[in-house]
N, C-alpha and C positions, 0 to 999 in steps of 0.2 A: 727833730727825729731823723731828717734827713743826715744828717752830717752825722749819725748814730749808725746805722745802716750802712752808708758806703764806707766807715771804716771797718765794719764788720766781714763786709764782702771782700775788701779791699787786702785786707789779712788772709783771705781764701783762693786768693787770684784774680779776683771777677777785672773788668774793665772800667772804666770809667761811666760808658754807656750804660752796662749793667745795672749798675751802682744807683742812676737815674734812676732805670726802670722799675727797678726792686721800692724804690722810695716813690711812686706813683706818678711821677712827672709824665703829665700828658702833653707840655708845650715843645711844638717840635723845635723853635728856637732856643730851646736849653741844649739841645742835644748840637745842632748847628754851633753853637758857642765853644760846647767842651770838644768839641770836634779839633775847633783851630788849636785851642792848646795843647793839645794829644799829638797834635802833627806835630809840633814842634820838639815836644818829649819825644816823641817816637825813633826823633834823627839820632838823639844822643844814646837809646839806650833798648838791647834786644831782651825782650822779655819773655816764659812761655805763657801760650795762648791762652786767652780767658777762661777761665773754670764754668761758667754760664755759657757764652754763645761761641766757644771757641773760635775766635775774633770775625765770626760772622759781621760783625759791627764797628771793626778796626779803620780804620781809612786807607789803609794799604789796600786791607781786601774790596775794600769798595769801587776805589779806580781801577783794582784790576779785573773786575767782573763789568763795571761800566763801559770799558775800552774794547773786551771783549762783547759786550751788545753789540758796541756799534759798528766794529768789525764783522760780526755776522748779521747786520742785517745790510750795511753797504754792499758786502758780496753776493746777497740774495735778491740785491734789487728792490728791497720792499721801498713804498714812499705809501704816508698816511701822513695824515697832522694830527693823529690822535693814537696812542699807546697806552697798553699796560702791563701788567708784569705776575707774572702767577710764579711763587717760590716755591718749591717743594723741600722741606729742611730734613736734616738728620734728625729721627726719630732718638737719637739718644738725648738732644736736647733737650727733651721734655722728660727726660728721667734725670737728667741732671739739676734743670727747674724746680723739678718737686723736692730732691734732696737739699737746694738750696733755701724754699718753702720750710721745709721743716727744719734746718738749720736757725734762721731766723726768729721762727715763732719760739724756739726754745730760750734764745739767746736775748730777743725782744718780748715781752709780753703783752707789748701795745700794741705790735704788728701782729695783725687776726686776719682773718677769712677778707673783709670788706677791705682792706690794705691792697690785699692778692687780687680783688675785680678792679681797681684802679689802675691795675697795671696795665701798661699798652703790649700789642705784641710785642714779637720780633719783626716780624714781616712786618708792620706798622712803622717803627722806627724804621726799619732799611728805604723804606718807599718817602719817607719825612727827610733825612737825609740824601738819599741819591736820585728818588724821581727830577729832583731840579736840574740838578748835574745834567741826566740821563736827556733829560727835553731840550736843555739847549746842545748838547750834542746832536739830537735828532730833529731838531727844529723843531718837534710838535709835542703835546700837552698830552700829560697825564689823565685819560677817561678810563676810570675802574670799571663801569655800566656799559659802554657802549661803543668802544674801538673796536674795531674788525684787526689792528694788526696787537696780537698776543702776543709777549715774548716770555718762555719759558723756563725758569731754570733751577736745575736739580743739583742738589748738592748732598755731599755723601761725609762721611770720618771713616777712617781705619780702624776705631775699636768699637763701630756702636753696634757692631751682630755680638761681641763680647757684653757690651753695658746692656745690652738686651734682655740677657740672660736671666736680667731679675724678674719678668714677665713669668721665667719659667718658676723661679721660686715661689713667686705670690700664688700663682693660679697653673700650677704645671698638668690640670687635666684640659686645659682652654691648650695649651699648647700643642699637647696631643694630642688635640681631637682636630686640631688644625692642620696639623704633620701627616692624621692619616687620611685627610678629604683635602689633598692639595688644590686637587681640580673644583673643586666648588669654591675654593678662596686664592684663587689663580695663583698656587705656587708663593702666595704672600705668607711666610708662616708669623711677624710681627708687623699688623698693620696699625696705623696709627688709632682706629677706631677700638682695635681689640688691646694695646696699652693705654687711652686713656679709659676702657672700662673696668681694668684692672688695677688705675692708680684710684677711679674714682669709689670702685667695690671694698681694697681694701682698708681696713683699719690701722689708724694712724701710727699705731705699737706696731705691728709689722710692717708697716711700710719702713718705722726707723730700722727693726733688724735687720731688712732684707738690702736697702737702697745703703749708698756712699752719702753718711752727713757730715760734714759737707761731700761734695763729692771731690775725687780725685783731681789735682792740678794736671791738665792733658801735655803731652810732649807735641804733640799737631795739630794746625789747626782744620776747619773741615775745608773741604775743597770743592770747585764747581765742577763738576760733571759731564754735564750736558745742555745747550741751548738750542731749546727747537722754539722753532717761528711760526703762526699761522697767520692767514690774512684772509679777511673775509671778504674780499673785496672781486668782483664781478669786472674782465676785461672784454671791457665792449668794443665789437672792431669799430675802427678807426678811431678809437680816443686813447689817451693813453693809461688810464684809471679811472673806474667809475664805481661805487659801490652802490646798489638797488638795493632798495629797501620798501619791498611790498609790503603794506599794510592792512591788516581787518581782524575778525576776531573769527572763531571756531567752537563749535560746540563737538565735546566727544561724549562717544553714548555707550561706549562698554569699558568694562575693566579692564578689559583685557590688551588693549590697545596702548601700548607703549609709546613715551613722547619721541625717543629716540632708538634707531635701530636695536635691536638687541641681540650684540651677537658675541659668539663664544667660541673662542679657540680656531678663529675664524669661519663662524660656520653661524647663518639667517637664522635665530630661533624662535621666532614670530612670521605670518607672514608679511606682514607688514608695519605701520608706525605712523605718528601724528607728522613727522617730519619727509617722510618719504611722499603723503599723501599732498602734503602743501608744494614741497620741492619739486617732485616730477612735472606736473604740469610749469613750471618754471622753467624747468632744463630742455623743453620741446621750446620756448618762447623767447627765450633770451639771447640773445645772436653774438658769442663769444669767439675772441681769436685761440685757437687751439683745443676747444671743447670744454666742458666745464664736467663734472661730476660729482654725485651728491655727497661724497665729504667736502667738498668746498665750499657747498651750501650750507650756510649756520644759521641760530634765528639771533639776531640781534636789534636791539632797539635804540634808533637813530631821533636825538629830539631835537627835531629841528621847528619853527615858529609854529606847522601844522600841527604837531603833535608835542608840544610841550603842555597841553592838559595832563600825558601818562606822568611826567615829572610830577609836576604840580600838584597832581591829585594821588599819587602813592601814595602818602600817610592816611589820606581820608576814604580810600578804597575798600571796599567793604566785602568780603566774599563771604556767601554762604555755603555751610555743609549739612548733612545729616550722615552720622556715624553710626555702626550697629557696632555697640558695645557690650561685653559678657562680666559678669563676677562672679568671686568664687562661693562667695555665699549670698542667700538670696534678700533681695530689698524691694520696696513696698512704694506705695504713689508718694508717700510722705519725701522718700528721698528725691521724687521725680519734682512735686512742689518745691520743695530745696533749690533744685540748682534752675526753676524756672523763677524765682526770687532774685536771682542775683545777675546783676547789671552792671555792665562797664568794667571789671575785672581785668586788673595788668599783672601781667605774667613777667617773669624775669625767665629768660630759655636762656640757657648756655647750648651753645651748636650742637646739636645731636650727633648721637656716638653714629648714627648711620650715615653720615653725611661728610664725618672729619677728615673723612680721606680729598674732599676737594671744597672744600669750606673754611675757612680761618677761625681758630677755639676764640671766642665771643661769647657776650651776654647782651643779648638783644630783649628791649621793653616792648613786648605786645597786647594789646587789648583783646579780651572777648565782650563783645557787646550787649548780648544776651545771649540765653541756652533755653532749652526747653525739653523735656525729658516726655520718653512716650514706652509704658512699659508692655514687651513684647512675651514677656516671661517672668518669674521670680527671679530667673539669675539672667537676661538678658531683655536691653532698653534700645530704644535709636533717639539720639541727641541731636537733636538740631540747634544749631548756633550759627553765628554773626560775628566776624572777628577781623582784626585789622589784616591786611595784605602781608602775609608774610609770615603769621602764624605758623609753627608748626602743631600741626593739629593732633597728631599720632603719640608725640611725645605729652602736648597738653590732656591726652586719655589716660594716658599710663604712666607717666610723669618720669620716664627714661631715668632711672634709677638717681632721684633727686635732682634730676639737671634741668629741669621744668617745673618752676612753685610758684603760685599753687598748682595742684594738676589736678582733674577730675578724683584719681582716686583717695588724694585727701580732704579733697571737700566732700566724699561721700564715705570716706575712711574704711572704706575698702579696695583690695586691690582688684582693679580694673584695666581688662582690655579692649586692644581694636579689631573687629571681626573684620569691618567693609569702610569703605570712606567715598562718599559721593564730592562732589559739587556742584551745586543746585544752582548757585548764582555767581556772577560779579558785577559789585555797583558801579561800572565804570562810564561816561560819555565819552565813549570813544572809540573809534572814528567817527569824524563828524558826519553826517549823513551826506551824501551826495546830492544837489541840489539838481531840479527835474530842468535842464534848459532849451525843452521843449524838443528834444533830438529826440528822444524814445518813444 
């Protein structure tokens, strides 16, 4: 089926890389393979840019986004042994993906929904192919979790506010209502959260009228942008780089307390935050050459032999909630015994649309452990549940327009929301207790 597919894309423009992707190849040494032979094709012969990642994925553009890393961080001075790399893509991408999505399944009939979750990203492949490159350039190793030095980078196309456009076809009162509240969605009128909720809303007959099937072969490919740097890393006088890394845990006890400033249009709209309250007492303590200030304070998690239980024990980390949830029509104790019946429950989440603005589109496997149902009302309950580290909780209530299954409200087959969301616990050992050696 493979060698069915990429001649399929192949006739459309796509690239080689593509061509993998689209046929599910997870192994990043396939990709490393067709790499070399492409370099060599590539000397003999100029082509236009891939119809898929408009050669986001090409080897030309790889070395030349690589060469520029390492040019702006030698000029910046950074040194770390540990890296990683946050991509911001053109949002036409993903309208050209799904035109390519529907091109297939018409063209293949074996290629269905379960084909499309095998596929790896894009940002996936780029990081498979160039983070090796990228490290021995920089002498240091690829940590997605826990590097202090970020390197960022955005990249744009010239027609994608055009390919855009069908955002407006599908759902043109989401556009308006966006166009005229700029300032509550900062001037973003196409975010990537509000087109994947309008490729996921609509129906597949108009998504063929409205979208390019295949989509158009491009004359350009897309281009870098911009590369910013941060580094979380703490200069202590007289050494020459040190990163601190305080450790313990916190309990917050109101809603209303935000984990990171929150502020708008430059201006404090809280008075304070979880991060300001850990931080400041830091910024009076810590004896820096030049002063430090609280954007350079980040929280990051450093696993070093102390603290490799948080590694180790991530999957088996257990958090508790209690959720006050509402529905539209009213239910009875029987529904409340229902979902206190049911144990051990894996969820399949694709990224939630609230989040994809700095999150990677994914289907992550989560457990709930148990639930227990406590009815407050005929149309309103508080759920208390036990679920693996990393659940999203909000989306498993309301089931984020089918991108969370199962989700409360079809195991209760009503539709159900989230009023409040606490958290009551985390099962974790960790930090280990500090042992009494007689000083105190």
């Amino acid at each position: 089926m493979e060698s069915d597919i990429s001649k399929t894309l192949e006739e459309i423009g796509c690239c080689k890389f593509c061509c993998l992707r689209f046929s599910g190849i997870t192994q990043g040494t396939r990709y490393e393979e067709t790499d070399e032979v492409i370099q060599e094709s590539e000397k003999k012969m100029k082509a236009n840019p891939c119809t898929s990642c408009l050669d986001f994925m090409k080897s030309p553009t790889c070395q030349h986004i690589i060469l520029k890393i390492k040019e702006e961080v030698t000029a910046g001075g950074y040194e770390s042994k540990t890296f990683n790399c946050m991509l911001k893509l053109p949002l036409c991408l993903v309208v050209r993906e799904k035109g390519i999505l529907l091109y297939l399944k018409a063209k293949h009939p074996k290629w269905n929904n379960e084909c499309e979750k095998k596929m790896p990203t894009l940002k996936t492949i780029w990081k498979w192919k160039c983070a090796p490159q990228l490290a021995k350039l920089l002498n240091a190793t690829l940590d997605r979790e826990n590097s202090g030095l970020q390197i960022n980078l955005n990249f744009s196309h010239e027609s994608e506010e055009k390919e855009l456009l069908i955002i407006e076809k599908l759902k043109p009162e989401l556009v308006a209502a966006r166009r005229e509240k700029k300032r509550k969605y900062h001037r973003v009128i196409f975010s990537s959260a509000a087109l994947q909720e309008v490729l996921d809303t609509s129906s597949e007959d108009l998504l063929k009228k409205c979208l390019r099937v295949p989509p158009d072969i491009p004359t350009e490919p897309l281009s870098l942008t911009a590369i910013t740097i941060s580094s979380a890393s703490l200069f202590i006088a007289g050494k020459t780089s040190e990163t601190v890394h305080p450790t313990g845990r916190y309990l917050k006890l109101s809603r209303h307390l935000p984990q990171t400033p929150w502020m708008i249009d430059g201006q404090l709209k809280v008075e304070s935050s979880v991060q300001q309250l850990i931080s400041d007492p830091l910024l009076k303590i810590l004896p820096a050459s030049g002063g430090i200030s609280l954007s350079q304070i980040q929280f990051w998690l450093h696993y070093r032999e102390d603290t490799s239980p948080l590694k180790e024990g991530e999957e088996e980390k257990v958090k508790e909630y209690v959720a006050l949830c509402g529905t539209e029509i009213p239910i009875g104790d029987g529904d409340m015994k229902r979902l206190s019946s049911i144990k051990d429950l894996v969820l399949q989440q694709k990224t939630p649309i609230r989040v994809l603005h700095r999150r990677p589109l994914a289907v992550r496997e989560r457990t709930v452990f148990w639930m227990s149902g406590e009815l407050v009302s005929s149309k309103l309950f508080k759920l208390h549940l036990g679920t693996q580290a990393g659940t999203y909780i909000k989306e498993f209530v309301h089931g984020d327009f089918g991108r969370t299954v199962p989700n409360l409200s079809s195991l209760l087959n009503v539709p159900v929301d989230i009023l409040a969301l606490d958290v009551t616990a985390v099962h974790l050992n960790w930090p280990k207790p500090l042992e009494d050696d007689g000083t105190s």
